[in-house]
ModelCIF file with pLDDT and N, C-alpha, C, O atoms, coordinates in Angstrom:
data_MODEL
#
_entry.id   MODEL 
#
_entity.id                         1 
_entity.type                       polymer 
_entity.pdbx_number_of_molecules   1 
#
_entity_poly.entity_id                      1 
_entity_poly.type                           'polypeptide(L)' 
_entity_poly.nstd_linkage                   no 
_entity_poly.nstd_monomer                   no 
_entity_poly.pdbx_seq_one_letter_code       
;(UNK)(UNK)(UNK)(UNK)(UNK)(UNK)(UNK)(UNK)(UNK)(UNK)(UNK)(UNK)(UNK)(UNK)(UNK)(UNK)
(UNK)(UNK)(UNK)(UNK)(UNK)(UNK)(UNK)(UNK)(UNK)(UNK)(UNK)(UNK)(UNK)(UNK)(UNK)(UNK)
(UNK)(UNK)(UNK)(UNK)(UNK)(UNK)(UNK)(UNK)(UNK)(UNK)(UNK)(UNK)(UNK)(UNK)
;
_entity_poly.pdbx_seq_one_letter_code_can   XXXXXXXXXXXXXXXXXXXXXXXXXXXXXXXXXXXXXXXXXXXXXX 
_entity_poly.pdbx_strand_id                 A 
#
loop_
_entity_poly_seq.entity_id 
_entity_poly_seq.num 
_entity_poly_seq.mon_id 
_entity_poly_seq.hetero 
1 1  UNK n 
1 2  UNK n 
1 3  UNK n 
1 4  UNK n 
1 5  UNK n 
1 6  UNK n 
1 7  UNK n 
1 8  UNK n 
1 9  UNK n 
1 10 UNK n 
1 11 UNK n 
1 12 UNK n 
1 13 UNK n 
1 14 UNK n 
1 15 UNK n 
1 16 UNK n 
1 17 UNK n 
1 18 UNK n 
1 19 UNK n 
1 20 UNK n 
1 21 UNK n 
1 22 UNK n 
1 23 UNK n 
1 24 UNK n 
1 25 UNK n 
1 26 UNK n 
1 27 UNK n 
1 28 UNK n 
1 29 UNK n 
1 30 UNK n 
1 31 UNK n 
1 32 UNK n 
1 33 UNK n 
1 34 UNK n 
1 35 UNK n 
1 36 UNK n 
1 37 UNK n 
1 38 UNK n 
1 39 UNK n 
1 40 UNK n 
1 41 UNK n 
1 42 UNK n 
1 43 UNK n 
1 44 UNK n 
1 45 UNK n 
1 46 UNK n 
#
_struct_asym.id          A 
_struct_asym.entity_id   1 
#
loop_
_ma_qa_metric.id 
_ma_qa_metric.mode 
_ma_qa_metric.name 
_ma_qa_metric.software_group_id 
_ma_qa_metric.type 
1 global pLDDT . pLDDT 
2 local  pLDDT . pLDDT 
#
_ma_qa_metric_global.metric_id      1 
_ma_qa_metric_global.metric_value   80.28 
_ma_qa_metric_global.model_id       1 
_ma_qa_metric_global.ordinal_id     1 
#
loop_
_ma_qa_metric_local.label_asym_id 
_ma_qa_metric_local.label_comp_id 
_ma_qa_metric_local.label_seq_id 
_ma_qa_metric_local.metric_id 
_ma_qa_metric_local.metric_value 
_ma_qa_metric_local.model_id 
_ma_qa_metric_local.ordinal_id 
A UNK 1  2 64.00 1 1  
A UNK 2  2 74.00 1 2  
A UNK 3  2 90.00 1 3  
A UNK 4  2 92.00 1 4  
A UNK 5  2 91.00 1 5  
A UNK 6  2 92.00 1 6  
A UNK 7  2 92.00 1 7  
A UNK 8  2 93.00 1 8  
A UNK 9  2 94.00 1 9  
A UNK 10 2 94.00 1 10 
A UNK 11 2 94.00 1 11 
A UNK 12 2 95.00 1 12 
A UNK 13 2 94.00 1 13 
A UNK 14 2 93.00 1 14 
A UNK 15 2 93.00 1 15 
A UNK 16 2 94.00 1 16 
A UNK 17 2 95.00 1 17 
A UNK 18 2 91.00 1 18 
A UNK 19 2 91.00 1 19 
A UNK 20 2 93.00 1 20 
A UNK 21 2 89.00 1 21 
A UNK 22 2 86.00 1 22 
A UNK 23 2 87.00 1 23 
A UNK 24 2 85.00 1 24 
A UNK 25 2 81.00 1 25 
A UNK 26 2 76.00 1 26 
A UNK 27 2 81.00 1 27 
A UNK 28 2 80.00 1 28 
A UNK 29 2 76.00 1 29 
A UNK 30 2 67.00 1 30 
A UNK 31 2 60.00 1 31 
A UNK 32 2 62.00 1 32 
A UNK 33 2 63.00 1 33 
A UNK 34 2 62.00 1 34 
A UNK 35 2 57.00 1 35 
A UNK 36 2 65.00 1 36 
A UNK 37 2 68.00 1 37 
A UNK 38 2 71.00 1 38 
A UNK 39 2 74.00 1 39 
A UNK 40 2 74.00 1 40 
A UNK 41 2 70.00 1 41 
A UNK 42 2 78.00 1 42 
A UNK 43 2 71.00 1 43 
A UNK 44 2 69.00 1 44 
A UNK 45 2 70.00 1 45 
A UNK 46 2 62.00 1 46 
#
loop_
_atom_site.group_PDB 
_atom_site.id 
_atom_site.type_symbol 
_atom_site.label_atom_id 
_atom_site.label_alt_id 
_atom_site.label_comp_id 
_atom_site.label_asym_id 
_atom_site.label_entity_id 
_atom_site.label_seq_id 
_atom_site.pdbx_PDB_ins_code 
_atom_site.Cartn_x 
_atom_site.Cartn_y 
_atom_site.Cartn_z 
_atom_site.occupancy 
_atom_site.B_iso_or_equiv 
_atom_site.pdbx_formal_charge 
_atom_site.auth_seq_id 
_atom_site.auth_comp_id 
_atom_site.auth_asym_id 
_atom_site.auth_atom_id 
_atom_site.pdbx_PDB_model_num 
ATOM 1   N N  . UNK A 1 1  ? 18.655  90.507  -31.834 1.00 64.00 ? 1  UNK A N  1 
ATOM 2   C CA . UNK A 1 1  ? 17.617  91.525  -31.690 1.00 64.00 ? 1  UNK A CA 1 
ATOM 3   C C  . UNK A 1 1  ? 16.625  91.089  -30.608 1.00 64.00 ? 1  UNK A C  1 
ATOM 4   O O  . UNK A 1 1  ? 16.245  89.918  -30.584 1.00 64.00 ? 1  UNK A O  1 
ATOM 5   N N  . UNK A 1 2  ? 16.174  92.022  -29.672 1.00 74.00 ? 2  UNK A N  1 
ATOM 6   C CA . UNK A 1 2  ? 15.130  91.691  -29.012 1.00 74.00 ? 2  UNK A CA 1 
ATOM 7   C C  . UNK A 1 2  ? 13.854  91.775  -29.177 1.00 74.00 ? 2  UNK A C  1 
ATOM 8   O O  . UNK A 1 2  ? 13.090  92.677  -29.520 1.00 74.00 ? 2  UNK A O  1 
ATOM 9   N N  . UNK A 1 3  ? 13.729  90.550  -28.840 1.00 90.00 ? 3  UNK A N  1 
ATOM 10  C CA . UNK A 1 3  ? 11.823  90.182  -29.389 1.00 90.00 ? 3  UNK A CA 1 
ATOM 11  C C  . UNK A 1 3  ? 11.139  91.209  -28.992 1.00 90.00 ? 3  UNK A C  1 
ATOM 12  O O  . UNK A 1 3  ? 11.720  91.829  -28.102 1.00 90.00 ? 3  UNK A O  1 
ATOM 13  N N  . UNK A 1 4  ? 10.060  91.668  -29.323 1.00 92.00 ? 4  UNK A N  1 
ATOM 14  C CA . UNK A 1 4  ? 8.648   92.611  -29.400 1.00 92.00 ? 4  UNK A CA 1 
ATOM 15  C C  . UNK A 1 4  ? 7.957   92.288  -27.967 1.00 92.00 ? 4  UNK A C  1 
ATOM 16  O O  . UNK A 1 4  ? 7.460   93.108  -27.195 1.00 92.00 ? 4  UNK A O  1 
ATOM 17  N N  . UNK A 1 5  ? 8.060   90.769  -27.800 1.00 91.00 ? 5  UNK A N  1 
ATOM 18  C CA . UNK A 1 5  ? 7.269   90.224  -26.783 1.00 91.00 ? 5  UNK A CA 1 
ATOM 19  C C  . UNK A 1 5  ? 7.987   90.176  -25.529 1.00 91.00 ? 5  UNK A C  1 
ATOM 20  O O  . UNK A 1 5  ? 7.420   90.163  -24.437 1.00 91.00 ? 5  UNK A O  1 
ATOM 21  N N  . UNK A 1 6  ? 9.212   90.151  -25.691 1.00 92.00 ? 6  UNK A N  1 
ATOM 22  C CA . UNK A 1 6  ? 9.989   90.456  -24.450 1.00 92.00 ? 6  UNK A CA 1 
ATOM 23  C C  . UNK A 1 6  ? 9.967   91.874  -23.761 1.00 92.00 ? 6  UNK A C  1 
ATOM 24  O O  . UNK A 1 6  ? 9.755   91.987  -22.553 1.00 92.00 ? 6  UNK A O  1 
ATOM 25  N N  . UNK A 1 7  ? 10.213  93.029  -24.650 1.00 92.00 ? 7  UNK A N  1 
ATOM 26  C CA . UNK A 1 7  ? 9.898   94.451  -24.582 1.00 92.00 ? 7  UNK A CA 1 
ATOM 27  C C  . UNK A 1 7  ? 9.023   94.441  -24.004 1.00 92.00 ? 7  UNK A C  1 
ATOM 28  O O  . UNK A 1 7  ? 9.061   94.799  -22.827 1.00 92.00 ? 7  UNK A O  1 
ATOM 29  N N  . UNK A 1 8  ? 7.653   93.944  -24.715 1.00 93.00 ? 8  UNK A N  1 
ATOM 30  C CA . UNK A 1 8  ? 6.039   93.932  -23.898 1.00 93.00 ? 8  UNK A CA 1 
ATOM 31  C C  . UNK A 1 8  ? 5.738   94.079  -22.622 1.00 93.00 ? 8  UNK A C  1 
ATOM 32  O O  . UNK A 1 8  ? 5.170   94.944  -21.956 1.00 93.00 ? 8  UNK A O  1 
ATOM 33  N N  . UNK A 1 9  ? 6.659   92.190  -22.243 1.00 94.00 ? 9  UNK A N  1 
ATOM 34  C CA . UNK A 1 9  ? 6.696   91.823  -21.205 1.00 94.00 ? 9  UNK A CA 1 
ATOM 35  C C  . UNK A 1 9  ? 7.531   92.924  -20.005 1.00 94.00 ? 9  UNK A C  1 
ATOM 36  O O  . UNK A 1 9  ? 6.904   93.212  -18.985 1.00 94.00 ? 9  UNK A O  1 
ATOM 37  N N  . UNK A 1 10 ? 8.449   93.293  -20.139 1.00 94.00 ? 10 UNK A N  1 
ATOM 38  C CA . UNK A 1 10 ? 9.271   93.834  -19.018 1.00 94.00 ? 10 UNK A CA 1 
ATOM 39  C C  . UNK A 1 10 ? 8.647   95.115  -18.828 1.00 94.00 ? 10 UNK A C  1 
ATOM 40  O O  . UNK A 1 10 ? 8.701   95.578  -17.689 1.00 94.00 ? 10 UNK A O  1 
ATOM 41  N N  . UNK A 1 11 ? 7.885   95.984  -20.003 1.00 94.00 ? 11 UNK A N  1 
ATOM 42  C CA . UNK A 1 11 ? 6.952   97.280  -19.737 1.00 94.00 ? 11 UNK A CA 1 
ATOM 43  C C  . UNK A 1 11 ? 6.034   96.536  -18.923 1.00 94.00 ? 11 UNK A C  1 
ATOM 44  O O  . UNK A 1 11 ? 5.903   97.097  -17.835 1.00 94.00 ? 11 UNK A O  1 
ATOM 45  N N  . UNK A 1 12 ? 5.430   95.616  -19.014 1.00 95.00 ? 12 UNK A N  1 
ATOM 46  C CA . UNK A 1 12 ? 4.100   95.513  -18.051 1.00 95.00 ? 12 UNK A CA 1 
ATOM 47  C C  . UNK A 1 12 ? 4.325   94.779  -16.762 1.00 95.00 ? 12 UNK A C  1 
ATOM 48  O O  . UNK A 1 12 ? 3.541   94.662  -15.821 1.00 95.00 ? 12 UNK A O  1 
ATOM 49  N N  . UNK A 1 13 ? 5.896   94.168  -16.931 1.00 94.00 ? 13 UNK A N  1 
ATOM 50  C CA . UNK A 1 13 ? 6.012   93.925  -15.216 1.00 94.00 ? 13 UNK A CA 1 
ATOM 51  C C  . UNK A 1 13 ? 6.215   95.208  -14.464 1.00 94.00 ? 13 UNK A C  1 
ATOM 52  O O  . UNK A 1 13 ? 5.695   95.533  -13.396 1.00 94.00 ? 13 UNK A O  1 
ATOM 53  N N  . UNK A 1 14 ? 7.139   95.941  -15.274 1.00 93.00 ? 14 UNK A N  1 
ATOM 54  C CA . UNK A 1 14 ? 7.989   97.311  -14.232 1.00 93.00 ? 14 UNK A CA 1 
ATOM 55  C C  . UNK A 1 14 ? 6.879   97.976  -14.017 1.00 93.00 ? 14 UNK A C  1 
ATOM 56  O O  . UNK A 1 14 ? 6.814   98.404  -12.864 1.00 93.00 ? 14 UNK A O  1 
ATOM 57  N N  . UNK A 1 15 ? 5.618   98.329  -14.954 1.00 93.00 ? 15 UNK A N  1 
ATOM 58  C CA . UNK A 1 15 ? 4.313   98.772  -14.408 1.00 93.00 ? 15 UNK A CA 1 
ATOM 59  C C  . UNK A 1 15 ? 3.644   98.203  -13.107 1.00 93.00 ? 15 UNK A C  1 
ATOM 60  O O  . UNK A 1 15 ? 3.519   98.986  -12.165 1.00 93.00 ? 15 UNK A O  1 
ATOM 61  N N  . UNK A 1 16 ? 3.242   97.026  -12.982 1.00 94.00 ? 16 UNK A N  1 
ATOM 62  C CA . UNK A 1 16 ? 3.076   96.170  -11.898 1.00 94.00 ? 16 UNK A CA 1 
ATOM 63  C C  . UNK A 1 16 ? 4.098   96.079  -10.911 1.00 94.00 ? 16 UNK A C  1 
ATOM 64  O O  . UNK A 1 16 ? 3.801   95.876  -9.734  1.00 94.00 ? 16 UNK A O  1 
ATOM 65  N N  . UNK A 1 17 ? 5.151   96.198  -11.249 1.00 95.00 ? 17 UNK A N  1 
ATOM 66  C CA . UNK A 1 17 ? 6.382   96.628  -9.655  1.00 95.00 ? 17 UNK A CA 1 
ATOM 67  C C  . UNK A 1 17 ? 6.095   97.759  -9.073  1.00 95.00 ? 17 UNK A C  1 
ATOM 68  O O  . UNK A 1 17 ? 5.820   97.827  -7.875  1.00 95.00 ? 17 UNK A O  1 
ATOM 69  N N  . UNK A 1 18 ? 6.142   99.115  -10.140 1.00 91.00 ? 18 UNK A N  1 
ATOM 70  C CA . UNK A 1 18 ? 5.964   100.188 -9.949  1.00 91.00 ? 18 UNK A CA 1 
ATOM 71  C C  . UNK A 1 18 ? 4.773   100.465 -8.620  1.00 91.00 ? 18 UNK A C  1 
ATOM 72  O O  . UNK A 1 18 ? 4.877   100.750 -7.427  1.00 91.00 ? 18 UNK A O  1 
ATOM 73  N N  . UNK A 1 19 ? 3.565   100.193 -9.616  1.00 91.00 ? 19 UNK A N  1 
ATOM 74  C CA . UNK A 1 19 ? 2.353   100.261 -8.658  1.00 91.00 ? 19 UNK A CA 1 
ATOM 75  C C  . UNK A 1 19 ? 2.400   99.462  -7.470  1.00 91.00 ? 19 UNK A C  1 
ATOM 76  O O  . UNK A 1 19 ? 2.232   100.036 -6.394  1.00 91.00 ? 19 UNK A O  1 
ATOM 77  N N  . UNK A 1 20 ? 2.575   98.389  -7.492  1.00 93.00 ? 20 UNK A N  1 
ATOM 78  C CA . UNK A 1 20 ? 2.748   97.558  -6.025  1.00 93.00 ? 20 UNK A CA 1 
ATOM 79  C C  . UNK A 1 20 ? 3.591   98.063  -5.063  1.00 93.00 ? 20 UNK A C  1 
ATOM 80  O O  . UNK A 1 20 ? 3.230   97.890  -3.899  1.00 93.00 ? 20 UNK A O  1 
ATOM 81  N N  . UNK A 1 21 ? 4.820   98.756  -5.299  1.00 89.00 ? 21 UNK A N  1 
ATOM 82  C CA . UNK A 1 21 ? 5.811   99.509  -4.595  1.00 89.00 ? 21 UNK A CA 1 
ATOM 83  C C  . UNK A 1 21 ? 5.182   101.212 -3.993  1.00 89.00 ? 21 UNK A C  1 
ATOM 84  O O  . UNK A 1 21 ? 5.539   101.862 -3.010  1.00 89.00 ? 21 UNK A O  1 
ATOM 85  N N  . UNK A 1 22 ? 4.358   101.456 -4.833  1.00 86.00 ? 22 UNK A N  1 
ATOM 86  C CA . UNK A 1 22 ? 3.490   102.837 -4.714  1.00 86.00 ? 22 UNK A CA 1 
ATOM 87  C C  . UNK A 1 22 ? 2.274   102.250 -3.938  1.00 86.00 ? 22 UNK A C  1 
ATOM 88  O O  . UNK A 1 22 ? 1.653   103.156 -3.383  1.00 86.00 ? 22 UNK A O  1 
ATOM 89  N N  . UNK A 1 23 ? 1.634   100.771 -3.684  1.00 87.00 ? 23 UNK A N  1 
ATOM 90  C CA . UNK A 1 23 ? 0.853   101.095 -2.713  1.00 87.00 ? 23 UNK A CA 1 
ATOM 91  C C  . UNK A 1 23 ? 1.335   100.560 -1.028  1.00 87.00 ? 23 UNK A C  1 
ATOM 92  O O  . UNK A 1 23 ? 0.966   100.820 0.118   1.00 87.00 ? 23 UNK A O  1 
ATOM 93  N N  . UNK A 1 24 ? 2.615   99.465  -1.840  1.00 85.00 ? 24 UNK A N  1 
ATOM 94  C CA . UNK A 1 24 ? 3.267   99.106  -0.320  1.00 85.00 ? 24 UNK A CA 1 
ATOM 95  C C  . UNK A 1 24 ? 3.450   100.949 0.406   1.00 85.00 ? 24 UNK A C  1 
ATOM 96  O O  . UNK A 1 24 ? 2.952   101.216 1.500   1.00 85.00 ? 24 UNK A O  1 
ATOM 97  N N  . UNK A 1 25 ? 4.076   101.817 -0.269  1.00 81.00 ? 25 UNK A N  1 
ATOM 98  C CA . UNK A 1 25 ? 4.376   102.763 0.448   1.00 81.00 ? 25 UNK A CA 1 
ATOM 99  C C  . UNK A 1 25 ? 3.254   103.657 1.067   1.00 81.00 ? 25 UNK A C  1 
ATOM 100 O O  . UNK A 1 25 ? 3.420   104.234 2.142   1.00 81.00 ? 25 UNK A O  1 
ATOM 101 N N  . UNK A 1 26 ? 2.063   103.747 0.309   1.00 76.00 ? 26 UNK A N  1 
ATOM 102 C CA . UNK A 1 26 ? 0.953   104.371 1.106   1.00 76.00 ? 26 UNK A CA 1 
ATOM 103 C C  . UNK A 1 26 ? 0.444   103.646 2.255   1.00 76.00 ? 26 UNK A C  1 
ATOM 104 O O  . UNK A 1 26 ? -0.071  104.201 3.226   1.00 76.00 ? 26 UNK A O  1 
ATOM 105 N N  . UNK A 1 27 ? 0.679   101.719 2.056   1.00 81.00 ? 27 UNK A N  1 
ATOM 106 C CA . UNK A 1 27 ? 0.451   101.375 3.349   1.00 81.00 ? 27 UNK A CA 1 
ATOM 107 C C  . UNK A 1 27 ? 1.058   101.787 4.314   1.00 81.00 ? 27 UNK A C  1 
ATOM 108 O O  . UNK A 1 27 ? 0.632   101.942 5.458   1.00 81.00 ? 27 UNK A O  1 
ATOM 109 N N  . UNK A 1 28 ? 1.994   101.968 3.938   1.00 80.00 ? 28 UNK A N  1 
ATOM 110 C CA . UNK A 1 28 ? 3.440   102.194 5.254   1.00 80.00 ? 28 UNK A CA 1 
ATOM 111 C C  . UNK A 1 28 ? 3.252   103.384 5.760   1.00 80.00 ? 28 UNK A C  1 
ATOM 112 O O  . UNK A 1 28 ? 3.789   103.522 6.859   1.00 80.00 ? 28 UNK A O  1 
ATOM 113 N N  . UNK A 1 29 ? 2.646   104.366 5.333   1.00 76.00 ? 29 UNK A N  1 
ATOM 114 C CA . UNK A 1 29 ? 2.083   105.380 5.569   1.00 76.00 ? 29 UNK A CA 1 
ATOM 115 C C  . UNK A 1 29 ? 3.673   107.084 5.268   1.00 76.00 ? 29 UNK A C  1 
ATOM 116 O O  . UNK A 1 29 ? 3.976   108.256 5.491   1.00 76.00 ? 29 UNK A O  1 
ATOM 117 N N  . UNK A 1 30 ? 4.000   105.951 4.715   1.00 67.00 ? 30 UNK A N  1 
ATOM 118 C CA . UNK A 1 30 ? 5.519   106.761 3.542   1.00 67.00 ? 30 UNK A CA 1 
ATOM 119 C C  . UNK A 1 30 ? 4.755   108.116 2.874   1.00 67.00 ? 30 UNK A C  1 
ATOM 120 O O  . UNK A 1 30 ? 5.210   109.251 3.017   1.00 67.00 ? 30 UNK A O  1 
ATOM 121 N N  . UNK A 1 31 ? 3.876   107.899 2.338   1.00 60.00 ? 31 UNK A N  1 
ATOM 122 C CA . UNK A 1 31 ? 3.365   108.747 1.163   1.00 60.00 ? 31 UNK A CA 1 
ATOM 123 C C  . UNK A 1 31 ? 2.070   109.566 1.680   1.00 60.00 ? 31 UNK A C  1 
ATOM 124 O O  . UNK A 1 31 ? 1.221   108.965 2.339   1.00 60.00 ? 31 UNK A O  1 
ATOM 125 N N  . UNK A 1 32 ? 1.903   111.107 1.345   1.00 62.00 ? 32 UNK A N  1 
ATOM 126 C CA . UNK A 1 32 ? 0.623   112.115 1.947   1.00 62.00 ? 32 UNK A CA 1 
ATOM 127 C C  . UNK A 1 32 ? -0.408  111.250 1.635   1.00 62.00 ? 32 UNK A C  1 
ATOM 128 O O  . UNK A 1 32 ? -0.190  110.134 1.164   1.00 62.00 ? 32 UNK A O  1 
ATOM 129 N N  . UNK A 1 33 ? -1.188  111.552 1.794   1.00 63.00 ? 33 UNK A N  1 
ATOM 130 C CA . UNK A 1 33 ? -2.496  111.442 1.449   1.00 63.00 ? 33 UNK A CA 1 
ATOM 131 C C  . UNK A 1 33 ? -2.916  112.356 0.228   1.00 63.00 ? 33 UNK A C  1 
ATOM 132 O O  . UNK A 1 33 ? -3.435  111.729 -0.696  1.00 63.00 ? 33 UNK A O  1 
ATOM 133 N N  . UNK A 1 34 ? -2.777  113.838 0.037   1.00 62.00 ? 34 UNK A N  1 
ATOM 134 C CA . UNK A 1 34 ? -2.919  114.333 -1.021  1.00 62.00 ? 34 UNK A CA 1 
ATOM 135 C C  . UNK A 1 34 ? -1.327  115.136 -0.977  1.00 62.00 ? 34 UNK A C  1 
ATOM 136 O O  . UNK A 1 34 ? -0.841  115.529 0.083   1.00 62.00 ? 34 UNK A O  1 
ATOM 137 N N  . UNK A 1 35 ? -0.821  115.251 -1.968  1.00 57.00 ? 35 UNK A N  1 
ATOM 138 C CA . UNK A 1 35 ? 0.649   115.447 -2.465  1.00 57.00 ? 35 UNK A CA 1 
ATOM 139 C C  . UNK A 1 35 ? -0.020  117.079 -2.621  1.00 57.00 ? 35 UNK A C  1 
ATOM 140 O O  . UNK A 1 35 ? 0.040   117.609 -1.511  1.00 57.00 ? 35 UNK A O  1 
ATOM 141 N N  . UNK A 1 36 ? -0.559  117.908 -3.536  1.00 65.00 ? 36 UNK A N  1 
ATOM 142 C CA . UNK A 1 36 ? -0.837  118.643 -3.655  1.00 65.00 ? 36 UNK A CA 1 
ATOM 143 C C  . UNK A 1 36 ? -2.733  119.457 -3.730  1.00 65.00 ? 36 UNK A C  1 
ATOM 144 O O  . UNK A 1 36 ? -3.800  118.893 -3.973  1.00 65.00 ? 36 UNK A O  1 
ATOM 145 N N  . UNK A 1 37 ? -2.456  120.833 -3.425  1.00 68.00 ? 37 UNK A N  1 
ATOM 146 C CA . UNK A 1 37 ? -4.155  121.067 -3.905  1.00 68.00 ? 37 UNK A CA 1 
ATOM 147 C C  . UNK A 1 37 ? -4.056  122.009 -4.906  1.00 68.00 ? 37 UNK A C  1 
ATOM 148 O O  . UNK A 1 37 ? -3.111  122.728 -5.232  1.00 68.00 ? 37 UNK A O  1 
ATOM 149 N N  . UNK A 1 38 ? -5.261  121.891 -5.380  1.00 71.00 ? 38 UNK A N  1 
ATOM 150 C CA . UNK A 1 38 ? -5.757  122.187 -6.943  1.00 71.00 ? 38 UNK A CA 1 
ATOM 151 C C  . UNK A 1 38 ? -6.127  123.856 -6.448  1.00 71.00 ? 38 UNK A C  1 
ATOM 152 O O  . UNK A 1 38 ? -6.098  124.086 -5.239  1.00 71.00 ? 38 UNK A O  1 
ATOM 153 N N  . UNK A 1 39 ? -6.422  124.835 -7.279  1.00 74.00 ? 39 UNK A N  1 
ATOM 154 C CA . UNK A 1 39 ? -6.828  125.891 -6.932  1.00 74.00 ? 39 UNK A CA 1 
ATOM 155 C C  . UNK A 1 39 ? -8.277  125.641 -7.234  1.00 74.00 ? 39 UNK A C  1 
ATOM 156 O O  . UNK A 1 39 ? -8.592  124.865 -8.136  1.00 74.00 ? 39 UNK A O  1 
ATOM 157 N N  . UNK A 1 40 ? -9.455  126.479 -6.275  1.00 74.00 ? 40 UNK A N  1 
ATOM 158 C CA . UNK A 1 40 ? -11.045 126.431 -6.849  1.00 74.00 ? 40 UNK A CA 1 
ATOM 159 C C  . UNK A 1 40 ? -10.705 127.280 -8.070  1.00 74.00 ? 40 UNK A C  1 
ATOM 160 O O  . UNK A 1 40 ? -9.857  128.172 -8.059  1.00 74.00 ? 40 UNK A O  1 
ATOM 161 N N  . UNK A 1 41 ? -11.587 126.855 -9.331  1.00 70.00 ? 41 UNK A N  1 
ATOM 162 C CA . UNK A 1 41 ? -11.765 127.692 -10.605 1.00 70.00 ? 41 UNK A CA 1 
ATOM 163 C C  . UNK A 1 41 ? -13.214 128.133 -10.848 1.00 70.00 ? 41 UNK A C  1 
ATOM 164 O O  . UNK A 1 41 ? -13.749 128.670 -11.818 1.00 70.00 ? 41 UNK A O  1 
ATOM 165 N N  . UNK A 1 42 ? -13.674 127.736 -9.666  1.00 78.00 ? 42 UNK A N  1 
ATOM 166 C CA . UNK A 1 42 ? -15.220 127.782 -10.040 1.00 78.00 ? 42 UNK A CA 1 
ATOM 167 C C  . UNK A 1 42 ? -15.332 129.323 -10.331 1.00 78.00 ? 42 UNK A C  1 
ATOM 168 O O  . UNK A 1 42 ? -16.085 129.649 -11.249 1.00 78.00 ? 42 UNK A O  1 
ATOM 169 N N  . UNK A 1 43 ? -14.507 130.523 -9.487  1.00 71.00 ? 43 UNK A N  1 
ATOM 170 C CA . UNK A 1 43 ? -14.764 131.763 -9.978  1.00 71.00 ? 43 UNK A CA 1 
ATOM 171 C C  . UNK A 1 43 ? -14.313 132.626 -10.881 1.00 71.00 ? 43 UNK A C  1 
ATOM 172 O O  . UNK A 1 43 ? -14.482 133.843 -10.799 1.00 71.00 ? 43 UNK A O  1 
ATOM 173 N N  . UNK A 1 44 ? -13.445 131.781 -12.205 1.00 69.00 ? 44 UNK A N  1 
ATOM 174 C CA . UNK A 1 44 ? -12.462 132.701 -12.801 1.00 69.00 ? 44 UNK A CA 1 
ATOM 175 C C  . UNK A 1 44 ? -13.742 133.306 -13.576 1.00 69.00 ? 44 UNK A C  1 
ATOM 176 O O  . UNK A 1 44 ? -14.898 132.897 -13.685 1.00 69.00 ? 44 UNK A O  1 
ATOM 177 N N  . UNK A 1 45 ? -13.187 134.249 -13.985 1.00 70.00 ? 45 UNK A N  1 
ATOM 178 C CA . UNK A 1 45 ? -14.461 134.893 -15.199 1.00 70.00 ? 45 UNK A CA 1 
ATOM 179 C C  . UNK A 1 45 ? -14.307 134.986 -16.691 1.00 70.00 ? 45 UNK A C  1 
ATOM 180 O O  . UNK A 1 45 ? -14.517 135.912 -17.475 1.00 70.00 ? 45 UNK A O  1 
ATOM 181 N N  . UNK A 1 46 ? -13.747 133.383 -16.901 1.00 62.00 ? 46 UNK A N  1 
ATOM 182 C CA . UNK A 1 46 ? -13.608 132.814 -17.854 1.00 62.00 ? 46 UNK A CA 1 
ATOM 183 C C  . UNK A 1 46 ? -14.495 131.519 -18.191 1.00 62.00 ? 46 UNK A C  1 
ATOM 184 O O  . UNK A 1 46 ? -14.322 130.910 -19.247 1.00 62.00 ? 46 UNK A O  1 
#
């Protein structure tokens, strides 16, 4: 069976790969600047 602490461990490296790989690529200039835009809601009439 695999330990609890091993599980732990490999979720919080692949997190830390993950992100480090997501900012190597914004350095690289791989990735937008903004991926998408939001709609203004300031006027719904809700």
């Amino acid at each position: 069976m695999v330990s609890f602490w091993w599980v732990l461990a490999a979720f919080i490296g692949g997190g830390c790969a993950g992100v480090l790989v997501m900012a190597l690529m914004h350095v690289a200039g791989a990735l937008p600047e903004q991926a998408a835009h939001a709609q203004n809601l300031n006027g719904m009439p809700w």
